[in-house]
C-alpha positions in Angstrom: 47.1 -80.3 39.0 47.7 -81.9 35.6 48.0 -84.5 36.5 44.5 -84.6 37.4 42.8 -82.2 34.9 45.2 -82.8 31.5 43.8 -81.0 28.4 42.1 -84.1 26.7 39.7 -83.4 29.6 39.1 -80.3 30.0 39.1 -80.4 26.5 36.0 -82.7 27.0 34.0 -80.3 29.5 34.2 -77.6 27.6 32.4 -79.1 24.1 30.4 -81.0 26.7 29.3 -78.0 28.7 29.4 -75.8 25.5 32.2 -73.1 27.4 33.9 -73.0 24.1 32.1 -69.4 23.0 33.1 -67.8 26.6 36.6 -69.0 27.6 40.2 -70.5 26.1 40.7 -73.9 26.9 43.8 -72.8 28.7 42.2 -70.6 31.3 39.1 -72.8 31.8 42.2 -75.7 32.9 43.4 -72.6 34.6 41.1 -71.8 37.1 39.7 -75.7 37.3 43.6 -76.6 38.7 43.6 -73.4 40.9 40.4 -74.1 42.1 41.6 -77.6 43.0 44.8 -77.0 44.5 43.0 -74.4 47.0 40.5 -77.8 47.4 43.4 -79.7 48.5 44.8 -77.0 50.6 41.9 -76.4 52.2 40.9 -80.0 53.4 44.8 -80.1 54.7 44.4 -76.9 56.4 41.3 -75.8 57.5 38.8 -78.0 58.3 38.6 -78.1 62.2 36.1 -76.3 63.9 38.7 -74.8 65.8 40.0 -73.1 62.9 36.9 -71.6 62.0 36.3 -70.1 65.2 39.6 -68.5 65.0 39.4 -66.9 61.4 35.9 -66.0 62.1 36.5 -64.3 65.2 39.8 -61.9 63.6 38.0 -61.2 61.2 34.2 -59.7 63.6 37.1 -58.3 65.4 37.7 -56.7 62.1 34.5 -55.3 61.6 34.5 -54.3 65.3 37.2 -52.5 64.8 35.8 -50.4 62.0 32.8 -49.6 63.8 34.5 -48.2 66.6 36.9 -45.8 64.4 33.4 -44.8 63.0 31.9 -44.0 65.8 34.5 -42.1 67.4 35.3 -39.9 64.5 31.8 -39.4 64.3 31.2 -38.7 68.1 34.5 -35.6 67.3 33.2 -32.1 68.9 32.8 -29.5 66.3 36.7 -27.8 67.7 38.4 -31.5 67.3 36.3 -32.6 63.5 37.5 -29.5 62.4 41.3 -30.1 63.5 41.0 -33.6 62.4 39.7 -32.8 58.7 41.5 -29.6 58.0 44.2 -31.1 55.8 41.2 -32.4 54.0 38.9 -29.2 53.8 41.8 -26.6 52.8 42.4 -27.7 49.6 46.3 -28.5 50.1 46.8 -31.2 48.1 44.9 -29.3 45.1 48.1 -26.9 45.5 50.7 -29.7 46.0 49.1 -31.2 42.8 49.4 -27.7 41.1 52.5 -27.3 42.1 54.0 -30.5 39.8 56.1 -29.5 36.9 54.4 -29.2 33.9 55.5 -32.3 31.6 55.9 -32.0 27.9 53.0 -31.7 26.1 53.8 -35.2 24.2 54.3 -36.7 28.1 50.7 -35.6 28.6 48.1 -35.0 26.2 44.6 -34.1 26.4 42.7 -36.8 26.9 39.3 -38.1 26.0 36.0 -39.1 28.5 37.3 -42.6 27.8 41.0 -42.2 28.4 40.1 -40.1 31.6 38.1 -43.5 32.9 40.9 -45.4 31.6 43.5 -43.7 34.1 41.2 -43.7 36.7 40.4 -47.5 36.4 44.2 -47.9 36.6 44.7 -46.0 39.4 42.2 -47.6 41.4 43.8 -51.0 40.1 46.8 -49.7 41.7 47.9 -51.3 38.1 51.4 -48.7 36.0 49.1 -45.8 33.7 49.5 -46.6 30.4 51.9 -44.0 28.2 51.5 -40.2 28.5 49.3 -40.4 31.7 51.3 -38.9 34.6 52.2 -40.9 37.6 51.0 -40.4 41.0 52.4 -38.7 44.5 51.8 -38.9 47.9 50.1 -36.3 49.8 52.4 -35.5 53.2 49.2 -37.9 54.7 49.6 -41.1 52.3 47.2 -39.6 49.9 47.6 -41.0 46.0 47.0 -37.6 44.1 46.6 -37.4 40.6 46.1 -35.0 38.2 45.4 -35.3 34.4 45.1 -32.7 31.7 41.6 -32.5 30.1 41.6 -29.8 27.4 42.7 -26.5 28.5 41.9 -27.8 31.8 43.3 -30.2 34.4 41.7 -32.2 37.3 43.1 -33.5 40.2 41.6 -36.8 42.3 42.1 -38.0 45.9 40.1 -39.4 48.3 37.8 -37.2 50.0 36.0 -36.5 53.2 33.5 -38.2 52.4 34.8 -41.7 50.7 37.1 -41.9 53.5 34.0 -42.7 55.7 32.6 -44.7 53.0 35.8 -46.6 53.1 35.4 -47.6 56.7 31.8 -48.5 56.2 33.0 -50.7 53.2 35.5 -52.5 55.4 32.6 -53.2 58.1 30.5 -54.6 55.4 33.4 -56.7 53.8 34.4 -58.1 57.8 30.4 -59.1 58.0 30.2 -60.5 54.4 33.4 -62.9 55.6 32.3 -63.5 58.9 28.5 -65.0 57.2 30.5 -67.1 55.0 32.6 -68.6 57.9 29.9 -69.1 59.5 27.8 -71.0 57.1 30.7 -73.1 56.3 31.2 -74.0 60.3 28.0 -76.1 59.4 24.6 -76.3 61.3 23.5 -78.1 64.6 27.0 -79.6 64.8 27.3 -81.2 61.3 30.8 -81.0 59.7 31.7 -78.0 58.2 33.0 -79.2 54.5 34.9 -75.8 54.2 37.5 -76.9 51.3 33.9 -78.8 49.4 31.8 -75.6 50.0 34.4 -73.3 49.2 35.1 -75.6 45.9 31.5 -75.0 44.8 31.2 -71.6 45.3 34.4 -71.5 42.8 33.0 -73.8 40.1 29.4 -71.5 40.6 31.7 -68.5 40.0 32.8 -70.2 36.4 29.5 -71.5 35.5 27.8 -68.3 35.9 30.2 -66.2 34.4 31.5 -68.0 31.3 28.5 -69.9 30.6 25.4 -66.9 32.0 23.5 -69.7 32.9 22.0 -69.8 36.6 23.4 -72.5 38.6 21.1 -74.7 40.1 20.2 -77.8 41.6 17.8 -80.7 40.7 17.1 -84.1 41.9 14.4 -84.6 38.8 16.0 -86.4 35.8 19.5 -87.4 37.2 20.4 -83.6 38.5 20.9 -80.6 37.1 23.9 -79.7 34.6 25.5 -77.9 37.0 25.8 -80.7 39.4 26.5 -83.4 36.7 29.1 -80.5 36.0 30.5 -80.7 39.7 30.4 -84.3 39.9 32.2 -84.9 37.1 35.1 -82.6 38.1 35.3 -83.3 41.3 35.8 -87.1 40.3 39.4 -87.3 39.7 39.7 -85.0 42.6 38.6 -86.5 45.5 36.6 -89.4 45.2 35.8 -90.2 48.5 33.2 -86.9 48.4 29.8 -88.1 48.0 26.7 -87.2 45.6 24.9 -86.3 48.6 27.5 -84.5 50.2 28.2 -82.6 47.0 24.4 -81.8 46.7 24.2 -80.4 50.1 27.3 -77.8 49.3 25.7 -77.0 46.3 22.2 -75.8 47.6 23.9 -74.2 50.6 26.4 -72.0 48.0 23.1 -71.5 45.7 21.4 -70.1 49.0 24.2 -67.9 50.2 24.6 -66.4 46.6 21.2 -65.5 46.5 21.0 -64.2 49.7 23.8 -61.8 49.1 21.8 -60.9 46.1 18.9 -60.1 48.1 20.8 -58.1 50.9 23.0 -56.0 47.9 19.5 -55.4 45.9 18.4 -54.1 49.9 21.1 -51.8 50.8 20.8 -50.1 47.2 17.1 -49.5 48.0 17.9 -47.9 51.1 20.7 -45.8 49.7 18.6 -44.6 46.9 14.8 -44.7 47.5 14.3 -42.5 45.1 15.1 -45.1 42.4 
């Protein structure tokens, strides 16, 4: 991909596009040539309808699945939820986590509020905890325990009762968030999908939005917007046989899916807290 983006030009977009303030020179040629090569991939791979259809229908099978598991643990008689939790609700893995060896006190010190969050954020990163924060273990049910000195005190984290189900609802919502996408890039009333240009856009969105904070939008007065001059001008040494119009039609359709999940996450919030 060097070839195709070297750094006298993306040397060029950045004081063009003024990303200078937001990103190095050598990630924003980064994730330009990664962007591209998944482009290139893409247009090799993935374009037939047929393909589509197939991703789009593991992945609803996906969120089908999830639903059912949901259901069913949530249909359990009051004798079989209480079997099924019990590891859960008797406070084993509290013990198992009691029961560590205590490490050296230089091994694990007391920690702040923001080295607590710290070793949390790691954890959930699945990411090594940095020095003096103690590793994990496994419940006898997969569970990553953890527990941490605060003070005089300790705590101990694993996944509840409760975000267990809100993992499975996550995984539903995550199957339908994919599945939309699939769909929108299988195209409308038979027109061709234009899954590696779509998926290209949404990418180059991605980097506008977040290293310039500008909205990324689309214009037919004056020449375009900056965001498609932006596009164009990339995707020039790309693939040139990918049109203005073409490109102006993948860009409103990624500005309208972006703001549509907007719209749906703002949604779900209201209904999960009304009171707010």
């Amino acid at each position: 991909m060097a070839a195709i983006y070297d750094d006298a030009f993306v040397s060029r977009l950045i004081e063009r596009y003024q990303f200078a303030r937001s990103v190095s020179a050598a990630l924003f040629g980064e994730i330009l040539r990664d962007a591209a090569l998944i482009y290139l991939s893409d247009k090799t791979n993935l374009e037939s309808p047929k393909t589509l259809k197939d991703r789009q229908r593991k992945i609803v099978e996906i969120r089908k699945l999830a639903g059912k598991l949901e259901t069913e643990i949530n249909s359990l008689n009051r004798l079989d939820e209480e079997l099924f939790w019990r590891p859960q609700r008797n406070e084993e893995f509290g013990i198992l986590a009691l029961a560590l060896n205590e490490p050296p006190p230089l091994i694990q010190p007391e920690l702040t509020l923001e080295e607590l969050g710290e070793a949390i954020s790691h954890n959930r990163d699945g990411q090594n905890p940095p020095v003096g924060i103690p590793q994990v273990v496994k419940s006898p049910y997969g569970h990553t325990i953890r527990r941490i000195q605060i003070g005089n005190g300790h705590a101990v984290f694993w996944l509840d009762e409760t975000q267990i189900m809100e993992a499975i609802t996550i995984l539903q919502n995550l199957a339908r968030h994919a599945a939309a996408r699939i769909a929108y890039v299988k195209g409308r009333g038979g027109a061709p999908p234009h899954f590696a240009l779509r998926t290209w856009v949404a990418s180059i969105e991605s980097l506008w939005m977040t290293h310039l904070g500008r909205r990324f939008t689309y214009s037919r007065k004056d020449g375009g917007s900056p965001g498609f001059h932006f596009c164009a001008e990339v995707m020039a040494p790309l693939d040139s046989e990918v049109t203005s119009s073409a490109l102006a039609t993948a860009m409103r359709g990624a500005i309208r899916l972006t703001r549509k999940v907007q719209r749906d996450g703002a949604a779900q919030a209201v209904r999960e807290n009304p009171a707010s």
